[in-house]
C-alpha positions as CSV (number, residue, x, y, z in Angstrom):
1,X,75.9,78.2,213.4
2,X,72.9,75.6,212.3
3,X,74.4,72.9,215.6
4,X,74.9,75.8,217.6
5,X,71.7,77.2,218.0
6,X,70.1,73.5,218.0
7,X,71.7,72.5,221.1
8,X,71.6,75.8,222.3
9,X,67.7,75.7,222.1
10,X,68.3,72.4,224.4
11,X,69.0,74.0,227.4
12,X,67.9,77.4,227.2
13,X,63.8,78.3,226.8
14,X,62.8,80.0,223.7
15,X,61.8,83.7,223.4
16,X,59.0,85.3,221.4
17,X,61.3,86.2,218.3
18,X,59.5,89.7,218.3
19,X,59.2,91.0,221.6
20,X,61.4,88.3,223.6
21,X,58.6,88.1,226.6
22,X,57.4,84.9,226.5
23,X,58.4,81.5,226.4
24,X,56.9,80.7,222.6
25,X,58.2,81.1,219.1
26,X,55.8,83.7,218.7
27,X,53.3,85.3,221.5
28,X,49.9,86.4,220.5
29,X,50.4,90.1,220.4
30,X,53.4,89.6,218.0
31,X,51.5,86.9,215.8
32,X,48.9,88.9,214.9
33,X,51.1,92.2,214.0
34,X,51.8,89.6,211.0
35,X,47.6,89.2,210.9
36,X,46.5,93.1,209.4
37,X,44.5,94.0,206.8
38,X,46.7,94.3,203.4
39,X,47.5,98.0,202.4
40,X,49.0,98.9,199.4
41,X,51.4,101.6,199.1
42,X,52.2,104.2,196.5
43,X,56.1,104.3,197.5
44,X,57.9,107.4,197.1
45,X,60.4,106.1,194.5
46,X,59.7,103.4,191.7
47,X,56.1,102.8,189.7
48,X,54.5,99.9,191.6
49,X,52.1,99.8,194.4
50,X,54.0,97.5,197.8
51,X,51.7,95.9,199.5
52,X,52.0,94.4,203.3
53,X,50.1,93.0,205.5
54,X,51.6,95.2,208.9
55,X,52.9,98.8,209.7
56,X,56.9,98.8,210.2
57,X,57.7,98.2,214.0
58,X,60.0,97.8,216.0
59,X,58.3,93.8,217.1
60,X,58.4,93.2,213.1
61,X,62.0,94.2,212.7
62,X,62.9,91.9,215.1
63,X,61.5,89.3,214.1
64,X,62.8,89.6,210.3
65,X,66.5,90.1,212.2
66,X,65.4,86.7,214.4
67,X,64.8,84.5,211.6
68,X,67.6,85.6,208.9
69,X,70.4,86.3,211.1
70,X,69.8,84.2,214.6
71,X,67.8,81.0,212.8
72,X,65.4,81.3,214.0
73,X,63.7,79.0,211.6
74,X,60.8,78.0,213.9
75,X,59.2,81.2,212.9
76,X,59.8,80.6,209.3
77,X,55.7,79.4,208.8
78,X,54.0,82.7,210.3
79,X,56.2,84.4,207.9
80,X,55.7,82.3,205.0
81,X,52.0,83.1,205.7
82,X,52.1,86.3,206.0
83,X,53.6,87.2,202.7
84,X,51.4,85.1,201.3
85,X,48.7,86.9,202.1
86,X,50.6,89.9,201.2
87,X,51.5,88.3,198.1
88,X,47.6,87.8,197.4
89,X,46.5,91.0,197.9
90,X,49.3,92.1,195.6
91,X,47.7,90.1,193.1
92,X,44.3,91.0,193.4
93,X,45.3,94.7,193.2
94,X,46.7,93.9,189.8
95,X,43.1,92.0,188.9
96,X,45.4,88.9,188.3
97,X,43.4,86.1,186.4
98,X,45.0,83.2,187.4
99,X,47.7,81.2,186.7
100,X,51.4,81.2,187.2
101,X,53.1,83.6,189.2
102,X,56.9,84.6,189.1
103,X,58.7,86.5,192.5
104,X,61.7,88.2,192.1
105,X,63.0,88.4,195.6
106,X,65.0,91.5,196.8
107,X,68.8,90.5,196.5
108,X,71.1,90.0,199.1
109,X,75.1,91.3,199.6
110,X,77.1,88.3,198.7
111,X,78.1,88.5,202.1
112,X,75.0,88.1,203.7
113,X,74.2,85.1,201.5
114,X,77.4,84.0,202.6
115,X,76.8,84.0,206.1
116,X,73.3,83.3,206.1
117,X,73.6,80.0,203.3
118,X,71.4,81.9,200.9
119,X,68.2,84.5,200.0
120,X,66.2,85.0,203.5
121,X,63.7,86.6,200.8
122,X,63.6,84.1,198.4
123,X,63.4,80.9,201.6
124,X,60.4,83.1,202.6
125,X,58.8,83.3,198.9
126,X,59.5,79.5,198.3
127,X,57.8,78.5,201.5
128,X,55.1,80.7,200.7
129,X,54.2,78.8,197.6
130,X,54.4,75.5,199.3
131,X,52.1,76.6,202.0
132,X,49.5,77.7,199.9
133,X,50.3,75.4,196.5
134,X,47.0,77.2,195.0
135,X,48.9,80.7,193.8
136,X,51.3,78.5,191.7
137,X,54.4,80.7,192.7
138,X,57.1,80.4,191.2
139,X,60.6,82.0,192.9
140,X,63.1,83.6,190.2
141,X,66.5,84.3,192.5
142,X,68.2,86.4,190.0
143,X,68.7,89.8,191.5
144,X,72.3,90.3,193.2
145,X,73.5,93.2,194.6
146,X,77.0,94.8,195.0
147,X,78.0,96.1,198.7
148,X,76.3,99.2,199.8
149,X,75.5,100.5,203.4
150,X,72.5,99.4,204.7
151,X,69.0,101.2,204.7
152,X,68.4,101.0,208.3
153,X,68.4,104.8,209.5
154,X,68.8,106.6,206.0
155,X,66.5,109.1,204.9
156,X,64.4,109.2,202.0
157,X,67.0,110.6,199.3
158,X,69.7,108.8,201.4
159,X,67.7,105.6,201.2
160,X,67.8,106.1,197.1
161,X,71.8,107.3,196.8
162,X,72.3,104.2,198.1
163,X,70.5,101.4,196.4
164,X,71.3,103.4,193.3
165,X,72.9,101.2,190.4
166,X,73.6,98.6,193.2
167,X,71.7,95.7,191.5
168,X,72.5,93.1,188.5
169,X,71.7,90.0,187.2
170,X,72.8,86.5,188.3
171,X,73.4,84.9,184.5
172,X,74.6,81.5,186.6
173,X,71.0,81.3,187.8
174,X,69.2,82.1,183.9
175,X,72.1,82.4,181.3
176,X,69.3,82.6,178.8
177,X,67.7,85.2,180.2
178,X,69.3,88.1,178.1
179,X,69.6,87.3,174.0
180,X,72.1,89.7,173.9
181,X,69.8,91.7,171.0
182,X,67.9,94.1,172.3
183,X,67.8,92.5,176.1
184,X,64.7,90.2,175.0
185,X,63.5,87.1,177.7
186,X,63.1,84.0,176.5
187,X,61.2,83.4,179.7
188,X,57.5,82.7,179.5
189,X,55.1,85.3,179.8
190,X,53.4,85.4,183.2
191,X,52.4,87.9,186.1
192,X,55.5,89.2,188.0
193,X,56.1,90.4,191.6
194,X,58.9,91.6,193.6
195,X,59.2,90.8,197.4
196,X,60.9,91.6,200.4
197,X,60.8,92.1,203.9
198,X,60.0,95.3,204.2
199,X,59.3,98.5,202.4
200,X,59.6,102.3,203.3
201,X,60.3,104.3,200.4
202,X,60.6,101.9,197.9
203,X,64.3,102.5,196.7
204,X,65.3,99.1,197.1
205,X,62.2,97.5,194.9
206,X,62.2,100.7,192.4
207,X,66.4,99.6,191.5
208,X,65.2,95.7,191.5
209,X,62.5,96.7,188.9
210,X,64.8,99.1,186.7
211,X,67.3,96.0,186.3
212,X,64.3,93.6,185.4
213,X,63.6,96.1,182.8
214,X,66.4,96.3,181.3
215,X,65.2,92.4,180.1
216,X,61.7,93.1,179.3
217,X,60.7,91.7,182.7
218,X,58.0,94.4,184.4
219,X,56.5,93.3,187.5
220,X,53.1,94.9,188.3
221,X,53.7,95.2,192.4
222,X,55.6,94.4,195.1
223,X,54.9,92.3,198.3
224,X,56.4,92.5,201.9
225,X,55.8,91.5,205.5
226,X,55.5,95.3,206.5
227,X,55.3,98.7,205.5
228,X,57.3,102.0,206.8
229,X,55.8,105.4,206.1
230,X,58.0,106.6,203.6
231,X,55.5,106.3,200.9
232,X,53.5,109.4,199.1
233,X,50.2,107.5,200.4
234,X,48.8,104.6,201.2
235,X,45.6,103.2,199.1
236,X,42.9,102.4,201.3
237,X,42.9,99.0,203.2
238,X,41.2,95.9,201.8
239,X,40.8,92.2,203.3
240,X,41.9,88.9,201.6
């Protein structure tokens, strides 16, 4: 798929990987959907504020779809960066005083990883920390997921039936993550964050943050590239 789309990109002109108008990896218009103010989200299911640094679109989406299913890897930066940001945000909500930070990226079907050689989430969390090397991120790839339908076009309590239970742990990644006795971590104590793409109602990071639980592992927010409006509110924008 990787040759493919190289010698494919030979002879045909790239497209704007978010509205397919013009001949760049990303036009202006589209670049700076990824550019917004951070917002923070109360989501309708799970504890944690999201925060993002866009509103859900239709441009977004397919951009996210572009780079994770079409390779569309010359976008990967812009996306990097804007989770980043998002990522930063996140932290300052949570009056994070420095040091390390762990990201539990949103889990995958086996399938997907399959075809897509991996965690789109967790390429876009590890280039994020090499882009900006300061935030000392660190990218925990532990959550799995079983098959389940996707979210695209579920409602809210739909969006939650379905995510439900669907998560576990990858002990190949951290066998020593669970003792065994009382689900203690022997991992060191740090801030923790989930990301993802995107977030409406928060099903999918609520069931990523009951299965950290269940190891003592709490994360204080979550980060994404954009957010839908299935939240109860959002918390009033601020800039990073």
């Amino acid at each position: 798929m990787g040759l493919l789309t190289e010698f494919g990109e030979l002879f045909l002109p790239r497209r704007c990987a978010g509205c397919g108008r013009e001949d760049v990896s990303l036009c202006t218009a589209c670049l700076n959907l990824l550019g917004g103010i951070p917002r923070a989200m109360e989501p309708r299911y799970g504890q944690i504020p999201v925060v993002g640094v866009s509103e859900y679109s239709s441009q977004i989406s397919h951009m996210v779809v572009s780079f994770k299913d079409n390779g569309r890897r010359d976008i990967l930066d812009p996306l990097a960066l804007a989770l980043a940001r998002s990522v930063t945000a996140a932290l300052e909500l949570a009056q994070h005083p420095g040091g390390r930070v762990r990201l539990f990226p949103a889990p995958s079907s086996p399938r997907a990883r399959r075809r897509r050689g991996g965690s789109h989430t967790a390429v876009l969390a590890r280039r994020a920390g090499e882009l900006v090397p300061e935030l000392s991120l660190e990218v925990v790839d532990v959550l799995l997921t079983r098959r389940h339908h996707d979210q695209v076009g579920l409602g809210a309590h739909a969006r939650e039936r379905n995510v439900a239970k669907s998560q576990y742990l990858n002990p190949a990644i951290l066998p020593s993550m669970v003792s065994g006795v009382g689900g203690e971590t022997a991992l060191e104590s740090g801030i923790d964050l989930l990301v993802d793409d995107f977030a409406t109602t928060g099903a999918t990071l609520a069931e990523s943050a009951r299965v950290l639980a269940s190891v003592q592992i709490r994360p204080v927010a979550g980060a994404v590239l954009g957010l839908g409006r299935g939240g109860t509110r959002f918390v009033s924008p601020f800039t990073v």
